[in-house]
C-alpha positions in Angstrom: 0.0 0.0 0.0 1.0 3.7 -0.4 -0.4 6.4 1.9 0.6 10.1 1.5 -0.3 12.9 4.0 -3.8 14.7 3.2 -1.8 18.2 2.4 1.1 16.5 -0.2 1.7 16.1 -3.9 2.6 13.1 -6.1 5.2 14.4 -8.5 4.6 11.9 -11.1 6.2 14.5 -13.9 8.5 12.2 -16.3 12.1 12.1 -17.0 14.6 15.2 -17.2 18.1 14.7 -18.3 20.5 18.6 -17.4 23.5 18.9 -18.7 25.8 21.9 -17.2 28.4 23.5 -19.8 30.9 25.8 -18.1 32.7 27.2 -20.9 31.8 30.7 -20.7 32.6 30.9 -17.2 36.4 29.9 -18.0 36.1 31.8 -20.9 35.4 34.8 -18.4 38.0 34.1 -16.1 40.6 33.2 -18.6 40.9 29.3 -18.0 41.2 27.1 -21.5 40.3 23.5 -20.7 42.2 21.9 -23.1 41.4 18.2 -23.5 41.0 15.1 -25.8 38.8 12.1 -26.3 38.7 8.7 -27.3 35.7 8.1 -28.3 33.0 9.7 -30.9 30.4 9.7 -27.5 33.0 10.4 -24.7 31.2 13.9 -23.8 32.7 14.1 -20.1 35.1 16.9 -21.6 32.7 18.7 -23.4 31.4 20.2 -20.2 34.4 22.1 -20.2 35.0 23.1 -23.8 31.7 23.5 -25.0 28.4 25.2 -24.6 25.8 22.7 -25.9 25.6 19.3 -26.4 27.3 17.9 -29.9 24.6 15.8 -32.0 26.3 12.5 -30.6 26.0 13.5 -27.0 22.3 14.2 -27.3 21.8 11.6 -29.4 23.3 8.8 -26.9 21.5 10.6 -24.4 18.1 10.8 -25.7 18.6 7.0 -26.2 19.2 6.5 -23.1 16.5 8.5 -21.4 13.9 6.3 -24.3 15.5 3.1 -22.5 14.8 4.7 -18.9 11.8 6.0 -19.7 10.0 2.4 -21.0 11.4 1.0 -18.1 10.3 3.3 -15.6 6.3 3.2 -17.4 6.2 -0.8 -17.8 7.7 -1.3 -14.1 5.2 1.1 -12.4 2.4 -0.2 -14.8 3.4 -3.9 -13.6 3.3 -2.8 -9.8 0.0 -0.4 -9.6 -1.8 -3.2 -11.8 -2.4 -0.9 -14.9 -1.8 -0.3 -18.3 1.8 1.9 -19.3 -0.9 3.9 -21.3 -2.4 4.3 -18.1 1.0 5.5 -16.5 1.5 7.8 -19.5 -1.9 9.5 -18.7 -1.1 10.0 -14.5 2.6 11.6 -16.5 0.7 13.9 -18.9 -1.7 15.1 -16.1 1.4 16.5 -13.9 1.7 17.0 -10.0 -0.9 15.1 -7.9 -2.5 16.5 -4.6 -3.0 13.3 -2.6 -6.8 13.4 -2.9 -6.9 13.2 -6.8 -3.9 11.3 -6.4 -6.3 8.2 -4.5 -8.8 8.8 -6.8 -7.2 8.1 -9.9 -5.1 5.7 -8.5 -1.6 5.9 -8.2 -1.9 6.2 -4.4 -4.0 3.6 -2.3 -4.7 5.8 0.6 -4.7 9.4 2.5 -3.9 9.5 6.2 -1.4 11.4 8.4 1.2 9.4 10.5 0.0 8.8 13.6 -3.4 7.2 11.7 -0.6 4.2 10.2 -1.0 1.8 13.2 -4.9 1.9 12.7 -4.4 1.5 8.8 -1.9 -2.0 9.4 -4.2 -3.0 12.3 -7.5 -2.7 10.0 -5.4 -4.3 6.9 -3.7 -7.4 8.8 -6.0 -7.9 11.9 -3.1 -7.3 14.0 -0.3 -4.8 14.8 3.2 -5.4 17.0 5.4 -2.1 17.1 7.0 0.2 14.4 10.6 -0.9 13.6 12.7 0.8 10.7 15.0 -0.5 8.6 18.2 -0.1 10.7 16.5 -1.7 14.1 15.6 -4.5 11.6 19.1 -5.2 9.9 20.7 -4.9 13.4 18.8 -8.0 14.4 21.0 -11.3 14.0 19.5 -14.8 12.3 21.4 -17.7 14.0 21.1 -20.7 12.1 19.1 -24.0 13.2 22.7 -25.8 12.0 26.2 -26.8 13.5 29.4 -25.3 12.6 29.7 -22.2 10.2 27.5 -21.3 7.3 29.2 -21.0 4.0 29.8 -17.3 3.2 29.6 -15.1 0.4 31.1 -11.9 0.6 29.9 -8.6 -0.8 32.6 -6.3 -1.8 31.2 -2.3 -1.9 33.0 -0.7 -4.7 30.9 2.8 -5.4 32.3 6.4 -5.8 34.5 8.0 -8.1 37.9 5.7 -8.5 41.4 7.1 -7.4 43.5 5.7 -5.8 45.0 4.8 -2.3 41.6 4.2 0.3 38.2 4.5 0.3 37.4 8.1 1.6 35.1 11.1 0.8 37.2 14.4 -1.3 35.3 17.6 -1.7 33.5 17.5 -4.7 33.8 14.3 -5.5 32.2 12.6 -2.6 32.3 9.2 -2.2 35.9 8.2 -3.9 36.6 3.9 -4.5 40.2 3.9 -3.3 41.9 1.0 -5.8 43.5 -0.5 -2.4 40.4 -0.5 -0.6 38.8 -2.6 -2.9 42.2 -4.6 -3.7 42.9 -5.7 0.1 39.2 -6.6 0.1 39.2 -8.6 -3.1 42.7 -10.5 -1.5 40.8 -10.8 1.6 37.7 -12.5 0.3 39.8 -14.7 -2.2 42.2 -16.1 0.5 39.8 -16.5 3.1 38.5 -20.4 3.0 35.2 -19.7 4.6 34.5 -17.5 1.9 32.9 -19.8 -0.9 31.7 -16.7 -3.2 32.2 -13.0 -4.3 29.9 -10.2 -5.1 31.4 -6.6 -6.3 28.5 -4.7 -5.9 29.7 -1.9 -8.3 27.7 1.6 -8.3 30.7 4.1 -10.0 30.6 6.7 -13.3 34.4 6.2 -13.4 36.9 7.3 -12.8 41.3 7.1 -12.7 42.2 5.1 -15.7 45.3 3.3 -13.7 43.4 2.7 -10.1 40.7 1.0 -12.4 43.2 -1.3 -14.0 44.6 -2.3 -9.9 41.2 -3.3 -9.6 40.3 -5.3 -12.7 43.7 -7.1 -12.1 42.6 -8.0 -8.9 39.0 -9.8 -10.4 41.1 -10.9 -12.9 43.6 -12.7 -10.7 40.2 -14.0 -8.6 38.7 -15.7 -11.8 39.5 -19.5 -11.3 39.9 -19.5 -7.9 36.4 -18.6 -6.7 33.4 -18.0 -8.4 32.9 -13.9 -8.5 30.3 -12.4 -9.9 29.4 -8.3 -10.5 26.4 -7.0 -9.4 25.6 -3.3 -10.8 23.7 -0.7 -8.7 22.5 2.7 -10.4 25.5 3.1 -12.5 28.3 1.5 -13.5 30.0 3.3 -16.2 33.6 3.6 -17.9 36.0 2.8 -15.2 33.3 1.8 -13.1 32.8 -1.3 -16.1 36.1 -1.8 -16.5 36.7 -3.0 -13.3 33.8 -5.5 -13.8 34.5 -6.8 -16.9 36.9 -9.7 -16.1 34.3 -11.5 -13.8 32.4 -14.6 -14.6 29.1 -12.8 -14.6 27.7 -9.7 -14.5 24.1 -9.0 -13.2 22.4 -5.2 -13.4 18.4 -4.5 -13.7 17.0 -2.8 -16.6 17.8 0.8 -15.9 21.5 0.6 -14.7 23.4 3.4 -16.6 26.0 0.9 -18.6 29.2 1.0 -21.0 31.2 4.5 -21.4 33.8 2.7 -23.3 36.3 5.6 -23.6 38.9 7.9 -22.4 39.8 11.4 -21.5 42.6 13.3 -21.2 43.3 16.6 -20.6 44.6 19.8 -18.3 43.3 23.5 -17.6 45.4 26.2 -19.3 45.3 29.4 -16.2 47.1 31.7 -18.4 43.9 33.7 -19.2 43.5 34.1 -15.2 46.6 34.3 -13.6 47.4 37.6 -16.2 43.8 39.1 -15.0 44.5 38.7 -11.2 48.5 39.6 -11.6 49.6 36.0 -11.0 53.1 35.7 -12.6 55.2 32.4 -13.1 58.5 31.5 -14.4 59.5 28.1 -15.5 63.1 26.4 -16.2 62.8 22.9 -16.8 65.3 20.3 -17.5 63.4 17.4 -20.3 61.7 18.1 -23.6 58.5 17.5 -21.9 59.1 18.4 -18.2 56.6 21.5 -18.2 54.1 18.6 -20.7 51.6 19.2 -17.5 52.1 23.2 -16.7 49.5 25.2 -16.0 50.5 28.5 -18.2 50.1 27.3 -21.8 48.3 24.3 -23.9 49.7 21.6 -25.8 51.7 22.3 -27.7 51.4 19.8 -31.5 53.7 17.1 -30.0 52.7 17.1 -26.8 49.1 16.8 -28.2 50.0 14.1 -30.1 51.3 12.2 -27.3 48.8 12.9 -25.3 46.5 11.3 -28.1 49.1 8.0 -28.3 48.8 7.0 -25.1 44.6 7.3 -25.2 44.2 5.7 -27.8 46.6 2.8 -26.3 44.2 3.3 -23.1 41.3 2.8 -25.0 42.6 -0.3 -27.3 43.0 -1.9 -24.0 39.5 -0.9 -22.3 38.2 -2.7 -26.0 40.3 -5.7 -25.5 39.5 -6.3 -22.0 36.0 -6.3 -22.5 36.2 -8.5 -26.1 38.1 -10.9 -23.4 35.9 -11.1 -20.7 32.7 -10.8 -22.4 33.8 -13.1 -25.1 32.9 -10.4 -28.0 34.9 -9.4 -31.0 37.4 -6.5 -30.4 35.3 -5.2 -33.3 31.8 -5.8 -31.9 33.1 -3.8 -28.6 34.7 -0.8 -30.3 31.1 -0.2 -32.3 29.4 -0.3 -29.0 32.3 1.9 -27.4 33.2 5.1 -28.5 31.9 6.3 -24.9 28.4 5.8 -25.3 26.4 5.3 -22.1 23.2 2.4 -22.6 20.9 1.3 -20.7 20.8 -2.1 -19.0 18.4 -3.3 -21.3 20.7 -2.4 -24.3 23.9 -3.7 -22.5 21.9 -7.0 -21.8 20.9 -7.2 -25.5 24.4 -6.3 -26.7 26.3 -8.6 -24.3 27.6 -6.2 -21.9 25.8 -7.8 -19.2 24.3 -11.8 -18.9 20.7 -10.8 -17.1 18.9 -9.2 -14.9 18.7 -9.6 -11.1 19.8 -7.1 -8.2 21.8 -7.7 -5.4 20.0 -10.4 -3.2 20.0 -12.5 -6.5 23.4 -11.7 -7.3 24.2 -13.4 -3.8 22.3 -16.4 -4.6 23.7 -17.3 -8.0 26.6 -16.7 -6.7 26.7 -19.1 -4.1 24.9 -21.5 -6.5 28.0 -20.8 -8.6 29.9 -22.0 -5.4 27.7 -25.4 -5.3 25.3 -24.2 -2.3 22.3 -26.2 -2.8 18.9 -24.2 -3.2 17.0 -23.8 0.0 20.7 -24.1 2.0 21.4 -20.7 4.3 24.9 -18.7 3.6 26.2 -16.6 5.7 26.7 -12.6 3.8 30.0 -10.4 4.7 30.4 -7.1 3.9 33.2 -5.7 2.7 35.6 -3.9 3.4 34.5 -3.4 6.9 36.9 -0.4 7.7 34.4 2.0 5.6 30.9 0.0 5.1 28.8 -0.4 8.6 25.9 -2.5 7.2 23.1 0.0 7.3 24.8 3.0 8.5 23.0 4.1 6.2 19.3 3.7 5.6 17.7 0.7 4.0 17.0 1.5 0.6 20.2 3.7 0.1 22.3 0.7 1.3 21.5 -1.5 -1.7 20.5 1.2 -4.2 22.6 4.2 -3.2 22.7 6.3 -6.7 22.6 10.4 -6.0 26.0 10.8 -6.8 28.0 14.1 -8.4 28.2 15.2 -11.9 30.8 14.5 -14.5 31.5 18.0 -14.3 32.4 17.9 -10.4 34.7 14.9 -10.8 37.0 16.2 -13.7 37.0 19.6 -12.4 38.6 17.6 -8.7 40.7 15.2 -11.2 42.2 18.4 -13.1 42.8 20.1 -9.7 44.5 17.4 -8.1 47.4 17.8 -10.8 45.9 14.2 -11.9 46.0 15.1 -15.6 48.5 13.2 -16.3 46.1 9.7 -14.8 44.2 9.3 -17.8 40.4 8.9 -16.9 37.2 6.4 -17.5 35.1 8.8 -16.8 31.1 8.8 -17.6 29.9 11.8 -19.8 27.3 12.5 -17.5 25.6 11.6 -14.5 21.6 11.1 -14.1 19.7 11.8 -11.3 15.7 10.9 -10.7 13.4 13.2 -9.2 
C-alpha cells in the first residue's frame, strides 16, 4: 500500500536529463580547458569546452532516457496493476495533490502518520510495534545448524575511483580507493570460509590506472572462486572496467551501462593568472618536463602524445572487455566510443548476462559456489573499515545512486594535478526526481 499525507503532492512528472556546460565561465575568467577524447560519445570533456551538447551526446543521451523512460512506465504499470498507457496518462496530467492522487489511483490511501497503526491493524488484523530499517538489519539470524554457514562476501565498490583508500574528497564525494577494494578482493579470495564474491559496483568512473589495480585483482580471482558483479545505479567507464573480467555480470534494466572511452586533458590558467596579476617563471630540464604546466596548452607534439597514449588506453579498455565478455574487439569498439546504454541495451548487446539485483546476485553466486537451493549462507560485507551494514538507511544501502556530476569529478581530477592519470570517466551523471 501507499499512503501520503492529506496536504502533499505526487510528483509523477517524467524524465529530465540537465547537462551543465561551463565554458563561458572559464572563458570569463581566462581558464582554457584543453582536452582530448577517445571516443565519438566520450562527452565528459565537453562540459568544459563546449556550450551545448554535440549531435552525438544528445543523441546517446536521448537514447538512453527512451530506454529509462519504458522501463520506468512498464515497471510502475506492472506494480500499480495498470496499463503503461495508463501511467503515461497520470505523466501527462502533472503534480498530484493526494486526494486526486487516491482517486485516480496511483496512491491507495490518504492519512497522516499517527493514523498508520490503525491502517496495518485494520489491513492485517493485528499490529506489533513500528521498527525501521536499521532496528531491523541490526537483528542477528542464527542458524538451526552446527558449525559455520558457507559465506559469500559482498565487496562495496561505489564512488568515483582514485587511488589509495576509500574516503570522501570535496567535490567528489564518495571516492573507490583501488587499495580499498584490492585488500578486500585479496581478503575474500584467500579467506576459506568465503565460498563466493559479489562486487557490488555503483561508479561513473573514474582514474584510468586505479581501475586497472582493480580489474587485475578480479582478474587474478577468476578461477579461484566464483565472482560475480552486481551493478547498482551506475556503473559506467572505469566503473565497467573493473567488472569486466568476472564470470558474470548481473544489473536491472535501468542501470546506466558501458562508457567505453577515455579522456585526457589539463586546464590552461594563463587567461587568469594575467587578470589577477599571477606571474610564473619556468626552467625545466626534459623536452616535456613542463608537458603538465598550467600557463600554456599543448603544444602539437605534446598533443600528439597525449593522443598515443589514449588511444593505447582505450585499445586496452576494447580488448579487456572483447576478453571477458567473449565479443569481438570489433563488436566492442562499435558499441564503445563512450556511449552510455541502458541495462536493457547492454543485456541485448552482451555487456551484461541478465537481470537480477543484489539479493539474487548473492544467490547465484553461491549457487556458482555449489550451495544447494533452500541451504542458508552466511553474507560479509566488505571492506569493513568504511561499510557499517546499514549506516545508512535501507533503501540507500542496496540502491545508493545520487551521486556528483561529470562535471564535479573532472574539475577535482584536473585540480588534483591528476592530468596526467588518464580517466574512464562517464559523460554525464543522471539523477531521478
Amino acid at each position: 500500500r501507499i499512503v501520503t499525507a492529506p496536504v502533499s503532492t505526487t510528483d509523477l512528472v517524467g524524465l529530465k536529463a540537465e547537462v551543465t556546460f561551463v565554458k563561458r565561465l572559464l572563458d570569463k575568467v581566462g581558464v582554457r580547458a584543453d582536452m582530448e577524447h577517445i571516443g565519438e560519445y566520450k562527452n565528459a570533456s565537453d562540459l568544459l569546452t563546449r556550450t551545448k551538447m554535440s549531435e552525438a551526446h544528445r543523441a546517446a543521451l536521448n537514447r538512453l532516457l527512451d530506454d529509462l523512460d519504458g522501463v520506468w512506465v512498464n515497471e510502475m504499470a506492472h506494480a500499480r496493476g495498470v496499463t503503461p498507457d495508463r501511467v503515461r496518462q497520470w505523466i501527462a496530467h502533472g503534480p498530484y495533490v493526494s486526494v486526486d492522487a487516491k482517486a485516480d489511483g496511483l496512491i491507495d490511501g490518504v492519512a497522516y502518520a499517527d493514523e498508520l497503526d490503525s491502517l496495518v491493524r485494520n489491513e492485517t488484523g493485528r499490529f506489533g510495534r513500528n521498527i525501521g530499517g536499521r532496528q531491523l538489519a541490526s537483528r542477528r539470524y542464527y542458524p538451526r545448524r552446527w558449525g559455520s554457514l558457507p559465506r559469500v562476501a559482498v565487496i562495496c565498490a561505489e564512488g568515483t575511483i582514485m587511488d589509495r583508500q576509500d574516503r570522501e574528497e570535496f567535490l567528489v564525494g564518495d571516492v573507490m580507493g583501488a587499495g580499498t577494494i584490492r585488500d578486500a578482493l585479496r581478503q575474500a579470495r584467500h579467506d576459506r570460509h568465503v565460498k563466493a564474491i559479489v562486487l557490488r559496483v555503483n561508479s561513473g568512473g573514474g582514474s584510468v590506472f586505479a581501475s586497472d589495480e582493480i580489474w587485475r585483482e578480479v582478474s587474478r580471482t577468476v578461477g579461484h572462486k566464483p565472482i560475480t558483479v552486481s551493478f547498482a545505479d551506475e556503473a559506467a567507464s572505469g566503473g565497467y572496467y573493473i567488472a569486466c573480467a568476472a564470470d558474470s555480470i548481473f544489473a536491472l534494466p535501468g542501470t546506466i551501462t558501458g562508457s567505453i572511452g577515455i579522456i585526457s586533458g589539463k586546464l590552461d590558467m594563463s587567461g587568469l593568472y594575467d587578470k589577477i596579476g599571477f606571474d610564473k617563471e619556468v626552467l625545466t630540464r626534459g623536452r616535456y618536463a613542463d608537458l603538465l604546466g598550467t600557463t600554456r596548452s599543448f603544444d602539437d607534439q605534446e598533443r600528439a602524445i597525449i593522443k598515443d597514449q589514449m588511444a593505447r588506453a582505450y585499445q586496452r579498455f576494447v580488448n579487456l572487455v572483447a576478453e571477458g565478455r567473449k565479443l569481438s574487439a570489433d563488436s566492442v569498439n562499435a558499441i564503445g566510443q563512450g556511449r552510455v546504454w541502458s541495462g536493457t541495451a547492454a543485456r541485448d548487446m552482451g555487456l551484461v548476462d541478465r537481470f537480477t539485483d543484489l539479493h539474487g546476485a548473492i544467490e547465484a553466486s553461491a549457487r556458482m559456489a555449489g550451495v544447494k537451493p533452500g541451504e542458508q549462507v552466511e553474507v560479509e560485507l566488505l571492506p569493513k573499515t568504511r561499510w557499517a551494514l546499514f549506516d545508512r538507511p535501507l533503501a540507500s544501502l542496496l540502491t545508493q545512486g545520487a551521486f556528483t556530476s561529470g562535471l564535479t569529478s573532472i574539475l577535482e581530477w584536473l585540480d588534483r594535478g591528476n592530468a596526467d592519470d588518464f580517466v574512464y570517466e562517464m559523460p554525464f551523471s543522471l539523477t531521478v526526481h
